[in-house]
N, C-alpha and C positions, 0 to 999 in steps of 0.2 A: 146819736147815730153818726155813722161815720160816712162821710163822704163820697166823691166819685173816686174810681181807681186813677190816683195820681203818678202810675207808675207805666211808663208807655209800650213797655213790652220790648221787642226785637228792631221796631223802628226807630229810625235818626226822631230826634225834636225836632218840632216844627216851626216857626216863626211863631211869635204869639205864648208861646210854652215857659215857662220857667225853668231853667237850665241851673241846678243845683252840683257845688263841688268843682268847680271852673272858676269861679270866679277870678284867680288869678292867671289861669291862662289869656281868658279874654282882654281882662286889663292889657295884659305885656303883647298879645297880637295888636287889639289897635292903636296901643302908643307906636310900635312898631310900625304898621301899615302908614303912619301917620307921616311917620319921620323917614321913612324907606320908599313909598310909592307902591313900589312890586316886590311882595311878599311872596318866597313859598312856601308854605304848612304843609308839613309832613311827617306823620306819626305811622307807627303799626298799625295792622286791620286791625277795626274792630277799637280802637281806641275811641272814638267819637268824632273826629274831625266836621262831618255832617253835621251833627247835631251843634256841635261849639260856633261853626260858621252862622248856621242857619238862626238857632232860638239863642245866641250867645251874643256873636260877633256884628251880626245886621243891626240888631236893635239898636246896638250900642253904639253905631256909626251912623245911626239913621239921620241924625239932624245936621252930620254934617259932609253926606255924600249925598249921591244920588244914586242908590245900590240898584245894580241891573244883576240882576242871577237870584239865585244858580243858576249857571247854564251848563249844557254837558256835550261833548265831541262825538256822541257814540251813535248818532242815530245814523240808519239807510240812506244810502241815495234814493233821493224821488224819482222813478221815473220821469215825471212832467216837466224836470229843470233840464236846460240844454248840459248836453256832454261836455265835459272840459269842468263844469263847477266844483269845486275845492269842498267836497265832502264836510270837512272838520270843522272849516271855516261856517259854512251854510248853516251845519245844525248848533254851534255855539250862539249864530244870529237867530235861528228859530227859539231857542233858550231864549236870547233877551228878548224875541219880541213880546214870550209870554207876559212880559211886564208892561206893556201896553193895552189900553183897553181894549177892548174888543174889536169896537166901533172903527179904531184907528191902526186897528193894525193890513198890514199890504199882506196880498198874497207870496205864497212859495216862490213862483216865476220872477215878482220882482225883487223878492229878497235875493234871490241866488245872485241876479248881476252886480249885488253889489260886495266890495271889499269889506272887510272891517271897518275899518277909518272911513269906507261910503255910510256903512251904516251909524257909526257914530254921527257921522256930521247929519242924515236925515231923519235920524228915529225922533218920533216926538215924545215932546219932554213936557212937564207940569210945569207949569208956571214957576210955581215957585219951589222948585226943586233948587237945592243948591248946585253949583255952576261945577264942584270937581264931581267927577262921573269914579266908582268905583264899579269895577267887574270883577263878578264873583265864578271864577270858571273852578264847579267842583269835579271831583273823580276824576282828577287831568290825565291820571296814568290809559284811561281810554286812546285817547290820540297817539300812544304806542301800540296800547294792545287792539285796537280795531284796524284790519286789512296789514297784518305785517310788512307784508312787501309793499306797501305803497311811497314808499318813501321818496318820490317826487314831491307825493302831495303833502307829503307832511311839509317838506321840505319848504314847499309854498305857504301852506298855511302857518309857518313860526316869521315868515317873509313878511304877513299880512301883521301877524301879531307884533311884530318888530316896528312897523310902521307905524301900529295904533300906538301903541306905549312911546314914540316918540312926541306924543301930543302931552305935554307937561300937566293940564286938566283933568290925565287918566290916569287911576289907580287901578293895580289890579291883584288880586288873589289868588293864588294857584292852589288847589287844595291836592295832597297828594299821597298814595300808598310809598313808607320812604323804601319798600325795596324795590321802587321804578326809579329812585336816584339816579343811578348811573345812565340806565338806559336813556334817559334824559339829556344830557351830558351832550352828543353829539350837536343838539338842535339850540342848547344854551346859546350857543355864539351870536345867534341872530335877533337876539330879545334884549333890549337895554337892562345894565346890571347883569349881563348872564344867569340870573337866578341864584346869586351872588346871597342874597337878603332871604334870609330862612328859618324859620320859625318852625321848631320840634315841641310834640303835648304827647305826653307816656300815656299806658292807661292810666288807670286812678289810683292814686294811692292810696292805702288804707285809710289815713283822716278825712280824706276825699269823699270815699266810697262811702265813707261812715254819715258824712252831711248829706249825699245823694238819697241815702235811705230816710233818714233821719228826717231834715226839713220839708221834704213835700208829704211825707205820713203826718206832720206836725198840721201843716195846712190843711190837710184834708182829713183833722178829729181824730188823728190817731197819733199817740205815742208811743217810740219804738226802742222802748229800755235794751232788747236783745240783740240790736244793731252790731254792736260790736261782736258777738259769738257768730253773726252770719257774715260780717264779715270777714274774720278768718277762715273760716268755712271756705266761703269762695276764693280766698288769697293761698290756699291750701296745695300747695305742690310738692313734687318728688326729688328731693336732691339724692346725687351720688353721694358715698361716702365713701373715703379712701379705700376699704376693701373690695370694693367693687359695690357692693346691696345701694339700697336703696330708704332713704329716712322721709316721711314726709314731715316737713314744714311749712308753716306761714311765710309766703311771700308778701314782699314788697308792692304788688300790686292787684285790682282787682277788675276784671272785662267789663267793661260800663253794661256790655249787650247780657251778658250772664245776669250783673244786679239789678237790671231793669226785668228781663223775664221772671228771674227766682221772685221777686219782690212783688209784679205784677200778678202770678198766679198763687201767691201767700195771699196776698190782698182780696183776690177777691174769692178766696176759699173760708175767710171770716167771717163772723156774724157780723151783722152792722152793727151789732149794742155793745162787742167787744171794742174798746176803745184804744187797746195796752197791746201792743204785739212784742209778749212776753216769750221766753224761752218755752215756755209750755204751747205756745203758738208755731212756733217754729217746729218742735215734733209732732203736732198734732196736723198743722197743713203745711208747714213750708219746707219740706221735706226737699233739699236741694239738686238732690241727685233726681228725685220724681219731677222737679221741673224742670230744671237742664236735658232730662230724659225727653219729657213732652216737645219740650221746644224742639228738639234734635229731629226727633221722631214728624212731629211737623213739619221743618223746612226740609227733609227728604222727600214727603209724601210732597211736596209742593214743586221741588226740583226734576222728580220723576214724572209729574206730570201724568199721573195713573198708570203708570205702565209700571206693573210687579216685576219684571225682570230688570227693570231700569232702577227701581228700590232697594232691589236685593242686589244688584251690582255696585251701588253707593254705599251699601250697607258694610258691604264684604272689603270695598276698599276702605273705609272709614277703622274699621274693628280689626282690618287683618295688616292693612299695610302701612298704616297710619300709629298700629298700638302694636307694638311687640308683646311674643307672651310672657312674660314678667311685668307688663303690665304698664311699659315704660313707650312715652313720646319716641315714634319715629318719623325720618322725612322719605320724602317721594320725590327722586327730580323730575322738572317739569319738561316733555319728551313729547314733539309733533304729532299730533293728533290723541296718542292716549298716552297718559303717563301712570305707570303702576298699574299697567290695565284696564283705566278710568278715561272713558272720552274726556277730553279738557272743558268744553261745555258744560259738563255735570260739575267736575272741579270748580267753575267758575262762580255757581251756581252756588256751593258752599261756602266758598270766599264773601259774596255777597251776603250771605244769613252769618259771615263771622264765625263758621264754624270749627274752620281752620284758616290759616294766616303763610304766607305765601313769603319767604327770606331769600336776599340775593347775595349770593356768596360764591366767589371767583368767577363771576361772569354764568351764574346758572342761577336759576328759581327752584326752590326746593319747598314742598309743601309740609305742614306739621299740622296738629290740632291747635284751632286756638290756645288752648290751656291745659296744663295738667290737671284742674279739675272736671273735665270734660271725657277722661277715661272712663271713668266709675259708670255715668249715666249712660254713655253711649256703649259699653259692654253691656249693660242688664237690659234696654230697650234693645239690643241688636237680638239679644236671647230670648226677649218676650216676643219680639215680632217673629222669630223663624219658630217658635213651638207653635203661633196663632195662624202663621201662613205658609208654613211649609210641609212638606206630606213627609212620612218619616221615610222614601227614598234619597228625599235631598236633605234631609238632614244625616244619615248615614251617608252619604257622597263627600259632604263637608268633614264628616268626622275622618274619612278614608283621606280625602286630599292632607286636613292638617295632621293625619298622623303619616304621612308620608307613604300611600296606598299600599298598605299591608295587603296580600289576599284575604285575610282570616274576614275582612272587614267588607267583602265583597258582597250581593247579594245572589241567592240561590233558589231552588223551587221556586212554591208558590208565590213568593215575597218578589220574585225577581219578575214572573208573569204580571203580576198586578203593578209592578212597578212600568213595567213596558209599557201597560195597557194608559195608563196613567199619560205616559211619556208621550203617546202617540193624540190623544185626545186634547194635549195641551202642548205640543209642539214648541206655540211663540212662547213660552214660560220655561221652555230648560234652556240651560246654561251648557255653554261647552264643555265645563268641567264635569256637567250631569252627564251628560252625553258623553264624555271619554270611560265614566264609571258604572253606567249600564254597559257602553262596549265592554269593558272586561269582565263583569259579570257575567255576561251573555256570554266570551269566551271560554272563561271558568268552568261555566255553567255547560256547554258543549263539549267540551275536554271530559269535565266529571260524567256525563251521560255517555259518553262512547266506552271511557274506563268502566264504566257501571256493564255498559251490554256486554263489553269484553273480559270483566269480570264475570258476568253468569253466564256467558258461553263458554267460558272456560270450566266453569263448575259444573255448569250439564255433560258438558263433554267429560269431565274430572266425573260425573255420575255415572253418566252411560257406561265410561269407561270399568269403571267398581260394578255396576251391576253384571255386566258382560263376565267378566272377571267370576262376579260373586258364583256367575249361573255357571262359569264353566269349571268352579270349585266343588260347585254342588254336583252338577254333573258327575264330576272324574271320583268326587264322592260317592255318591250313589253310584256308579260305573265300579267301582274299587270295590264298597262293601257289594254289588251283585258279585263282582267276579269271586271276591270271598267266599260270599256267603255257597257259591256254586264251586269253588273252590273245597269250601271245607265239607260242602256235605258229598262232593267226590271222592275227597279222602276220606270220609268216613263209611260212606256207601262200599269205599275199594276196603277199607279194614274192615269191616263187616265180613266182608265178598271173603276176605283171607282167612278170619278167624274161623266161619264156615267149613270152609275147604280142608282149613288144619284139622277140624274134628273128624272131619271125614278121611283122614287118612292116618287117625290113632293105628287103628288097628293093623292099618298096611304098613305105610310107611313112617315109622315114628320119626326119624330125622325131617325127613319134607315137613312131616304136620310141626316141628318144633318150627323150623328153620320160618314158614309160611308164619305161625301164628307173632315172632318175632318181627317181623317184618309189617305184618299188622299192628301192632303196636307202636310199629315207626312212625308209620303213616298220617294214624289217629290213636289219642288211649281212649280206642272205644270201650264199653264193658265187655261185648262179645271178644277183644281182643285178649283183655284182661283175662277173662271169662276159657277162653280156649288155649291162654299159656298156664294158668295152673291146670287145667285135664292133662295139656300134653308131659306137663312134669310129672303129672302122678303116673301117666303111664309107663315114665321111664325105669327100669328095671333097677337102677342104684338107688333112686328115692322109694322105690318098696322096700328097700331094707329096714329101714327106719319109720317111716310112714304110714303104717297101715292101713289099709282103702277102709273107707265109711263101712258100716255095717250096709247088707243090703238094702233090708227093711227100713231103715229110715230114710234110705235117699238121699243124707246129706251129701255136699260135699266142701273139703277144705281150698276156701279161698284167697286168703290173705295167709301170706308167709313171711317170716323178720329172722335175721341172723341178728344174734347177740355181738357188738361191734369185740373182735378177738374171736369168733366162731367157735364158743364154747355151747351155747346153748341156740336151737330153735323154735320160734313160736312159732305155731298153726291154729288158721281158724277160718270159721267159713258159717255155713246155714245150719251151726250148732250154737249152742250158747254159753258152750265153754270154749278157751283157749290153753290147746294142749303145748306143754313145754317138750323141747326131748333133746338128746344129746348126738349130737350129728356124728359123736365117733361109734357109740355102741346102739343109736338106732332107739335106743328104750326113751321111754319117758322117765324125766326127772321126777326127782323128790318134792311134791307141793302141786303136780301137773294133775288134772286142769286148774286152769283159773277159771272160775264164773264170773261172768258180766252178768248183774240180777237182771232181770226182767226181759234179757236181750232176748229179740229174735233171729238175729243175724247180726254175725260180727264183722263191719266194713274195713274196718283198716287197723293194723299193728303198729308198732313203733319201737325200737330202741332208744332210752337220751344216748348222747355221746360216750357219755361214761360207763354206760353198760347195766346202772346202777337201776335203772327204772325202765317198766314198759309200761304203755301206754294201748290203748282199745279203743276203738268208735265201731258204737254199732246204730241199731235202733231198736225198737219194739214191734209189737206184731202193729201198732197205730200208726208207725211210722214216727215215734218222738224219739228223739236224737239221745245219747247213751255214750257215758266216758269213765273208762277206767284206769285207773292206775295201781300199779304195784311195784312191792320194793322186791327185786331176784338177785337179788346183793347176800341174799340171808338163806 
């Protein structure tokens, strides 16, 4: 069975701990310290410095200093200590008293009156402690970045410092971030050596990283054949290449805090009777991106301190202004109170979990992610966490922001109501940038409703306006066909009225009855019109020549009459059921005359073709069925 998890996760080693893959750095610090006095150590975040002093560096000098620390410059002033107390100086003396027992240590009030060099000369010591005194003051870039402006007291407190380190008995350590080098620099002058004696540890290098993994899996029942493939894995970054793109490669080194997390949660994601953390181990739990993720995902939820908008604003600056979209490291400089939109507080906060690493170049701080393997995990946790916690109006707001607020991308109706309702129920949880993207929606959205009523006021009005229209079509319609219709049955009523009249004045007046029953016919072709221009023809004294009136007895009489086109020949016919021919110069009927139409009872209309060559009859029968003749008078 395999062991306790030998692998410490995200925190420094502790005293006591076995510190694997240093080995040589420890060596060359305390021959260093040895032959130097006042050392300063200074690596990149995240390199280890902490751990190397603490479970490295201490042990190995134990027998022959008397190690006071770590102590650190960063805590509060007390209220309870009188005004005027040298802040930096107080809380590196409250650090060493922690190394006193309990029983023998003095209160706050009487630490404060004293100097450095007071406290050296009255702290009490073990008997048999050895006589050179070593102070181990870690995270010294504090004593810059805590109270910027205080710079009397720092001033004082490198004054105090400068005094102790003239005591030839004291050693000291300065452990330190190297991009607070410079800043540094002013207060050098005051410290014997200037800080002269300087001792640099990189991250790990890959043989490093590789014994890191390696020997404490070994100690704790497990062997770890696949060490090498996760090592590259973590040493795994993005170089440019001459055309611009982008190649990943194995680097040169790998984040001590990366291979103790990935390695810690492999570890304890195994069975205990697996002895071998094989490659097949490696895809099955140590999935390096899923624990680089978790870690990430952790020391947010822990820097946010429960507040979702203070998560999703680390989030947002960690994934948008820290990673370009191509995918690639960028920086952020570091700007009085927020930088890249990021309280500095929260920044700080990430610094210390090593998430990102903080570079001083031309006199500014510029923040970056720890590592180029640290893209991958922190994109897919940033996109698991906003599908888990975010409603889909802020997640469309974030899409509207990075595609550079398109309207298309706005919300509308119902989506935009519920999104409001949302927005007001949870106020402390939107973001300014929510809130500039509901504003334009909501404007959008008011814009599109006015065009909406003023489009269908236009269209009812465009309706009213057709129907008005339509009614005053139908109207003038109906108004036209009355007037017509009373129109034509005037005129026919008045050719009636005339055809009448013409009959009545055969016998008197034959011109009036022609001239009247002509004029009837103008009017309307009624039949009575029709009807009273062939009586008054027949009355006429030149058409008796030729024409001769119906027999009495029968009553017919000849209604329809046709000129042969050249006026050789005329047809007649009427309420007989033959069609007489006759010759309009000698009056007689022609040779062939009648023609019969069979079965006719009356013959309605005549016709010549144009060529003279054929006539044509319509009549009906006594049933009234329709009846058509033709004949050749060509012959």
């Amino acid at each position: 069975m395999a062991g306790p998890n030998p692998f410490v996760g995200p925190r420094p080693f502790e005293f006591g701990e076995r510190l694997f893959g240093r080995d040589r750095e420890i060596s060359e610090l305390g021959y260093r310290l040895s032959a130097e006095r006042i050392v300063l150590l200074h690596s990149p975040s995240g390199a280890g410095k902490s751990s190397l002093v603490q479970a490295g560096l201490v042990p190995a000098v134990a027998d022959s200093f008397d190690v006071w620390g770590p102590t650190r410059v960063n805590l509060e002033p007390d209220p309870e200590v009188p005004a005027g107390t040298n802040r930096y100086a107080l809380s590196a003396i409250r650090g060493f008293e922690e190394g006193v027992p309990e029983s023998l240590r003095r209160p706050v009030a009487v630490l404060a009156g004293q100097s450095l060099a007071d406290y050296l000369a009255h702290r009490p010591r073990r008997r048999t402690a050895p006589p050179n005194v070593l102070l181990v003051f870690d995270q010294f870039e504090e004593v810059l970045t805590v109270d910027p402006l205080g710079i009397e007291a720092k001033k004082e407190f490198f004054d105090q410092l400068g005094d102790l380190l003239r005591n030839p008995r004291v050693w000291a350590l300065f452990v330190l971030r190297e991009d607070y080098l410079a800043p540094l620099d002013p207060y050098a002058q005051r410290v014997p050596t200037h800080f002269k004696n300087r001792f640099r540890i990189d991250l790990l290098g890959l043989e490093a990283a590789r014994e890191a993994m390696v020997a404490p899996a070994r100690r704790a029942g497990r062997e770890f054949p696949a060490a090498e493939q996760l090592v590259h894995d973590l040493a795994t970054m993005k170089v440019q290449q001459p055309g611009g793109s982008f190649l990943e490669e194995t680097g040169r080194h790998v984040e001590p805090v990366q291979l103790q997390v990935v390695c810690r949660r492999l570890w304890a994601s195994m069975p205990p009777d697996d002895l071998s953390i094989d490659a097949e181990d490696l895809d099955r739990f140590g999935d390096v991106n899923e624990a680089l993720g978790g870690y990430y995902a952790d020391e947010v939820a822990r820097i946010a301190t429960g507040s979702g908008k203070r998560e999703r604003a680390i989030r947002d600056w960690c994934g948008e202004k820290l990673i370009t979209a191509g995918g690639i490291r960028e920086q952020v400089l570091r700007e009085p109170g927020l930088s890249g939109g990021l309280a500095n507080e929260l920044i700080d906060g990430l610094l210390k979990a090593h998430l990102i690493r903080a570079e001083q170049r031309a006199g500014a701080i510029r923040y970056e992610l720890a590592h180029d393997r640290l893209i991958e995990p922190v994109r897919r946790n940033n996109a698991a966490w906003r599908d888990q916690h975010l409603v889909p109006m802020q997640r469309q707001a974030a899409l509207w922001e990075s595609q550079g607020k398109p309207p298309g991308l706005l919300l509308g109706g119902a989506e935009l109501v519920e999104a409001e309702r949302w927005a007001e129920a949870t106020m402390a949880e939107l973001t300014e940038m929510e809130g500039r993207f509901l504003t334009e929606s909501r404007k959008v959205q008011d814009l599109a409703e006015k065009e909406n009523r003023q489009v269908k006021r236009t269209r009812w009005l465009a309706l009213s306006a057709t129907l008005t229209t339509l009614v005053a079509v139908v109207a003038l319609i109906w108004a036209w066909r009355a007037y017509t219709t009373v129109e034509q049955e005037a005129r026919l009523s008045a050719s009636r009225e005339l055809a009448l009249k013409s009959s009545l004045l055969l016998d008197k007046q034959l011109d009036l009855a022609l001239l009247l029953t002509l004029e009837a016919g103008r009017i309307a072709p009624t039949f009575e019109a029709h009807r009273s221009l062939l009586a008054a023809l027949q009355y006429n004294e030149r058409l008796w020549r030729f024409l001769p009136a119906p027999s009495s007895d029968s009553g017919q009489m000849r209604l329809r009459v046709a000129f042969r086109p050249g006026g050789a020949m005329l047809a007649s016919a009427g309420e007989l059921a033959s069609i007489e021919l006759w010759s309009p110069a000698t009056g007689q009927q022609l040779p062939g005359s009648p023609l019969r139409l069979a079965d006719a009872f009356e013959v309605r209309t005549l016709a010549f073709s144009p060529d003279g060559r054929w006539l044509a009859a319509g009549g009906k029968t006594a049933t009234n069925a329709g009846l058509l003749g033709l004949w050749d008078v060509s012959v």
